[in-house]
N, C-alpha and C positions, 0 to 999 in steps of 0.2 A: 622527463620531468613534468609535471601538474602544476602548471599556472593556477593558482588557488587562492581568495583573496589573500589571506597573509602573504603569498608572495608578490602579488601583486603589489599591495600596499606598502612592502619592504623597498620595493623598484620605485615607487612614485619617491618614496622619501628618500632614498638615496641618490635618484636622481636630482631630485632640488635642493639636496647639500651638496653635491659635485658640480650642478650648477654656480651655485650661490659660491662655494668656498675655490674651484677651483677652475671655472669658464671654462668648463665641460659640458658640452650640450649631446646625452644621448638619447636615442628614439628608442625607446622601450619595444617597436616591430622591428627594429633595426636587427641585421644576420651579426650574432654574437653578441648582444647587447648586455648579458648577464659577467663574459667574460669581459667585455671592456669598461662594467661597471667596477667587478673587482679589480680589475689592475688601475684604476681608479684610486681605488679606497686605497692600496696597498702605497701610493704616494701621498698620502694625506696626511697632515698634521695634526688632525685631531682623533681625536681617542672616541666620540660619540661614530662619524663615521667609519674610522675602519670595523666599531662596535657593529655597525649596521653591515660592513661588507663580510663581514663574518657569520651573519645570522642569512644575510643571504645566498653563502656559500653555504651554510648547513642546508638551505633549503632546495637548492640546484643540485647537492651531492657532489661539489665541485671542491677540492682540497685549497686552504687560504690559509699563506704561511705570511703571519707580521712581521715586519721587521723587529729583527732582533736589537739590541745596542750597538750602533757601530756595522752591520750588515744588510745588505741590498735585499730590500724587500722584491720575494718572488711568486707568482701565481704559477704552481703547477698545473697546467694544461692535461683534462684529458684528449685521448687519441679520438680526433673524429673522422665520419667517413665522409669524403666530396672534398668539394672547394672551397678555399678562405674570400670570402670577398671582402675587398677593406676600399671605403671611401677614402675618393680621396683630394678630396673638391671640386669645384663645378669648374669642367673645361670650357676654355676660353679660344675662341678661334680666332682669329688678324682675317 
């Protein structure tokens, strides 16, 4: 995928409504940041956001299914190749 300003500027704005609506803080160089921007949007309450997680799934080529009425919103995953790294906050040693 082509980080190109439109998609860029789609990530600054969806991250400062995920911020702001939901005290989500993700780092746009972060490993996976587009996928945990839309499973993001896919719990969201507002209709402007997941509007934006959607236009950013068109632009990643990444599938983004809304919840329907009554059904569990799901991001299908494509298949990637390596390792998942997931933060998982700062260790603390005694």
């Amino acid at each position: 995928m082509e980080l190109n300003r439109e998609v860029l500027d789609c990530m600054k704005r969806l991250r400062r409504r995920l911020r702001e609506e939901l005290a989500v803080d993700i780092r746009m160089s972060q490993p996976g940041a587009i996928n945990t921007m839309l499973s993001a949007c896919l719990t969201s309450s507002s209709e402007e956001t997941r509007q934006l997680g959607q236009l950013l799934a068109q632009y990643s080529d990444q599938p983004f299914t809304p919840a329907a009425e009554g059904s569990t919103p799901r991001l299908q995953a494509k298949p990637t190749s390596g390792s998942l790294r997931m933060y998982r906050g700062q260790r603390v040693y005694a």
